[in-house]
RODO-2510 file (C-alpha; in nm, 4 decimals, decimal comma):
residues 192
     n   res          X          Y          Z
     1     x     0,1529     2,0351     1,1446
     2     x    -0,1312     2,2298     1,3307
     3     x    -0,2845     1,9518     1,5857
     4     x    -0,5867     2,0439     1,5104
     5     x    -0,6045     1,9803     1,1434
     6     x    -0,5180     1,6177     1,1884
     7     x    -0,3103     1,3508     1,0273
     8     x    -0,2530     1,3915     0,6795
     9     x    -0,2932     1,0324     0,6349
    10     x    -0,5840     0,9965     0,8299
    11     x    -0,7257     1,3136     0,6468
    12     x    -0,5837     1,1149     0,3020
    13     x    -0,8282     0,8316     0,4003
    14     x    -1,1165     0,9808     0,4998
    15     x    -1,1240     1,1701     0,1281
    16     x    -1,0250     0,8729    -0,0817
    17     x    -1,2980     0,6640     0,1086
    18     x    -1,5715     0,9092     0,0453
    19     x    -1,5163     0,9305    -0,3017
    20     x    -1,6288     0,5046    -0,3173
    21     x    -1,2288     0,4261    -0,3173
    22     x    -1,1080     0,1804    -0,0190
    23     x    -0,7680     0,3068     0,1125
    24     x    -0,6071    -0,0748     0,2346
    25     x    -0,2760    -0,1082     0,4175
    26     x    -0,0951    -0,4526     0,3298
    27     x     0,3384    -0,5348     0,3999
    28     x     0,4007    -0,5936     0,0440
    29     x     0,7803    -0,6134    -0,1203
    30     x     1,0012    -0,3265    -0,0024
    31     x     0,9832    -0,2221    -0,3757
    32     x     0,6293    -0,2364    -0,3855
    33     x     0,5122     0,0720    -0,1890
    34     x     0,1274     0,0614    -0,3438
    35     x    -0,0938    -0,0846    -0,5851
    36     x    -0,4515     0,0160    -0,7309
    37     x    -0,6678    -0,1252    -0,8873
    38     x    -0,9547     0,1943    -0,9606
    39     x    -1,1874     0,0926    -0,6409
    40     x    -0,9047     0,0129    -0,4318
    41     x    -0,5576     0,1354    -0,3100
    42     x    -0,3322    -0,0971    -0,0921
    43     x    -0,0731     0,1184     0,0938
    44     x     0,2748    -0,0421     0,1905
    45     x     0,3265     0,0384     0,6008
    46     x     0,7016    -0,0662     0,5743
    47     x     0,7560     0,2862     0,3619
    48     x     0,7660     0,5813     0,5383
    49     x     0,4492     0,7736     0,6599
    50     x     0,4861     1,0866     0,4518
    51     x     0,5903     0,8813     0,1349
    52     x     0,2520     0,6527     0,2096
    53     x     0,0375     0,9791     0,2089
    54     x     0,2306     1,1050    -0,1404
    55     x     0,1525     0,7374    -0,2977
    56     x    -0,2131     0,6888    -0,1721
    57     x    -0,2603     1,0916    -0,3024
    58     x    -0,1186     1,0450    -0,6751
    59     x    -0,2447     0,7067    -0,6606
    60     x    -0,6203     0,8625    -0,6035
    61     x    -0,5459     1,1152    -0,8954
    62     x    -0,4543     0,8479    -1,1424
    63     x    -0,7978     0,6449    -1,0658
    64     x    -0,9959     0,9349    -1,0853
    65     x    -0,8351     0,9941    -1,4692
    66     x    -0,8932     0,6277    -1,4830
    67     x    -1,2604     0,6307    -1,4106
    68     x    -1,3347     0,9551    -1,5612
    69     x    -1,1734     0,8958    -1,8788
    70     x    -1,0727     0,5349    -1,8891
    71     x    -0,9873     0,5413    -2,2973
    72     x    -0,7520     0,7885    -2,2950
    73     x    -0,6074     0,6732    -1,9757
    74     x    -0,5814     0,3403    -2,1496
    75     x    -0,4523     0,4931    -2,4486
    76     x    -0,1578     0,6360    -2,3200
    77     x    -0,0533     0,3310    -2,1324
    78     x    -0,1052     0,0997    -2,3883
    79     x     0,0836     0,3500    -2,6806
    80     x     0,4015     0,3563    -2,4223
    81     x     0,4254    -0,0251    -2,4205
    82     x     0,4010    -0,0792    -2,7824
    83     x     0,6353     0,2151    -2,8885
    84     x     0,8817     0,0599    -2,6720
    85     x     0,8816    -0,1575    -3,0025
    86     x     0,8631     0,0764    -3,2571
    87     x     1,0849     0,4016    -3,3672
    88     x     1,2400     0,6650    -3,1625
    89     x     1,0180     0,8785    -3,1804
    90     x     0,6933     0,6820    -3,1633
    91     x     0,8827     0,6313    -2,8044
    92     x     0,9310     0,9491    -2,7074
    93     x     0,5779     1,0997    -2,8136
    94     x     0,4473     0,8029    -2,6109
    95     x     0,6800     0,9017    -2,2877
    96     x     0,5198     1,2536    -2,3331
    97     x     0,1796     1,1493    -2,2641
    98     x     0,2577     0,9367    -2,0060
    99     x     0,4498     1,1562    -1,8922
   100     x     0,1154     1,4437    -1,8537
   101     x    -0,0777     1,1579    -1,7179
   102     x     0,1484     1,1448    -1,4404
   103     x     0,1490     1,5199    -1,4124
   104     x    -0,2676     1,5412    -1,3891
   105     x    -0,2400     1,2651    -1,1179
   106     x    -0,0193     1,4944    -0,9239
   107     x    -0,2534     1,8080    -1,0239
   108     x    -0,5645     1,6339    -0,9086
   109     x    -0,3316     1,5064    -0,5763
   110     x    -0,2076     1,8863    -0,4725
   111     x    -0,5991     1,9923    -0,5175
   112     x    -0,6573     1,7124    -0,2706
   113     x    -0,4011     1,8139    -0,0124
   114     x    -0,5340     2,1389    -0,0095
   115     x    -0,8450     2,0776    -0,0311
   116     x    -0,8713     1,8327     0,3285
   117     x    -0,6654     2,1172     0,4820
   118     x    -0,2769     2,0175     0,4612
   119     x    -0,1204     2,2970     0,1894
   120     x     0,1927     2,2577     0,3709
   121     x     0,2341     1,9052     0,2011
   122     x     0,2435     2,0905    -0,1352
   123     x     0,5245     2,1752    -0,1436
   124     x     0,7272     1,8183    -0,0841
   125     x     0,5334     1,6366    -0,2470
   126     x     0,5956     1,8218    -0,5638
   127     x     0,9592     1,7607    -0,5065
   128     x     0,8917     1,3794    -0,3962
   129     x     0,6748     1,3101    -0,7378
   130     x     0,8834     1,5181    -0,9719
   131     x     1,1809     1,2892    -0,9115
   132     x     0,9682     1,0181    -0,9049
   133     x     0,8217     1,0716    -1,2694
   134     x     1,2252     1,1419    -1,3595
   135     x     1,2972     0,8296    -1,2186
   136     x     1,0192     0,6372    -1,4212
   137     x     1,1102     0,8046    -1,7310
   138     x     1,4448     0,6646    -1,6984
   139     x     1,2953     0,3556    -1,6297
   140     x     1,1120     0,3638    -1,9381
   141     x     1,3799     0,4574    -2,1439
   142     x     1,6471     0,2365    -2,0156
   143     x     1,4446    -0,0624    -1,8129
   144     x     1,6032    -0,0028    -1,5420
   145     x     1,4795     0,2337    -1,2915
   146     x     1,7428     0,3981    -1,1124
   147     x     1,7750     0,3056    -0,7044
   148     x     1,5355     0,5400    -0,5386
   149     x     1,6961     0,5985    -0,2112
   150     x     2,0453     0,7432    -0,3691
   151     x     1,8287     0,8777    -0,6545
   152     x     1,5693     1,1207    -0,4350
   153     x     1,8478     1,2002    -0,1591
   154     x     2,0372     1,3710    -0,4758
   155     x     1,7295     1,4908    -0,6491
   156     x     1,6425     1,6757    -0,3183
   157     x     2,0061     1,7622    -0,2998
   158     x     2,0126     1,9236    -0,6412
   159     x     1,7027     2,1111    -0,5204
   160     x     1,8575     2,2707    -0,2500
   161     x     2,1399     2,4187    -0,4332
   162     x     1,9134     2,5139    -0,7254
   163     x     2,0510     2,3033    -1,0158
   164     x     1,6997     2,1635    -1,0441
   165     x     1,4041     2,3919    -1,0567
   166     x     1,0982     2,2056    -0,9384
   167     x     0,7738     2,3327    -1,1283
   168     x     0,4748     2,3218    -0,9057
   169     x     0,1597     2,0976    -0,9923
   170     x    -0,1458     2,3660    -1,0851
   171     x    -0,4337     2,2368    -0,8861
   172     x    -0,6844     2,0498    -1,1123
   173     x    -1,0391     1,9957    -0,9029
   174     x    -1,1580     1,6170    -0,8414
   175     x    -1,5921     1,5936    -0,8851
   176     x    -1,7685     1,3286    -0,7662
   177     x    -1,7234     0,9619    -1,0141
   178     x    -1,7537     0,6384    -0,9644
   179     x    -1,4238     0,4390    -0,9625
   180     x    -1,4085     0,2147    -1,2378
   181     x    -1,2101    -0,1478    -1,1999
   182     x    -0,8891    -0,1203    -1,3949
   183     x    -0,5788    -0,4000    -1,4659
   184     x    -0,3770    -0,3690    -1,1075
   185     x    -0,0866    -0,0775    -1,1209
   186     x     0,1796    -0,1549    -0,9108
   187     x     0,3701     0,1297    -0,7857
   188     x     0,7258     0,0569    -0,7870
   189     x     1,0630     0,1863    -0,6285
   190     x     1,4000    -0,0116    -0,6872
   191     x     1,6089    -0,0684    -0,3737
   192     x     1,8941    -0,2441    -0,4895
***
């Protein structure tokens, strides 16, 4: 990282708190490495640095759909619980918009990275938040979420020797809003 640019968490912050969002850290669970609740995020210190700047990024994209369209947003979460009751594919439908939820988080969270100066965290956080959204979809599918320290080590494995092609986020611009208070969202990572 060029010196002079600064810490990308730091930098993370700084842009989170100037768009009216507080950016809290807090020792939580190990599986807990965030929550949000739309005019907060609480970062877990316990993870590791670089995964604390990917959470508190995506976690600033999914407020800002959250405050900027909070029916939809609400929508999507709320049609993925109840088809987990319902048909096949009611379900799947469902997983699919969750699914691009989670996918404009991450576009408005690579506009952010390069937007406070720190394009060279592109690039793994793409890879860190496409197997997370893999993992969560098997989550969803199964209710169990698969063990995320075997599960990225051979998702970034997988990478390497090209048996998984990672498609990058497209930027999507963040304007100025006011975050709106929404039920907490716990951002979860199984460790056993």
């Amino acid at each position: 990282m060029d010196p002079a640019r600064g810490n990308l968490f730091d930098d993370l912050e700084r842009f989170v708190s100037s768009h009216g969002v507080e950016v809290r850290l807090r020792e939580m669970d190990l599986e807990t490495p965030g929550e949000f609740d739309g005019p907060s995020i609480t970062i877990n210190p316990v993870h590791d640095r670089q995964a604390c700047c990917y959470y508190l990024a995506h976690s600033f994209g999914s407020i800002y759909q959250w405050s900027t369209d909070f029916e939809h947003a609400r929508k999507v979460f709320e049609a993925l619980r109840d088809a987990k009751k319902g048909s096949r594919s009611d379900f799947e439908t469902a997983l699919e918009a969750w699914r691009g939820f989670e996918q404009t988080s991450s576009r408005h969270a690579v506009w952010v990275l390069s937007e406070i100066g720190h394009a060279e965290a592109i690039e793994p956080y793409t890879v860190f938040f496409r197997a997370d959204i893999e993992a969560m979809t098997i989550f969803h599918r199964t209710g169990k979420e698969p063990r995320w320290p075997d599960f990225f080590a051979r998702w970034k494995e997988r990478v390497r020797k090209g048996e998984v092609q990672v498609e990058p986020f497209r930027p999507k611009p963040v304007a100025r809003f006011r975050p709106v208070r929404i039920e907490k969202q716990e951002v979860l990572q199984e460790r056993d």
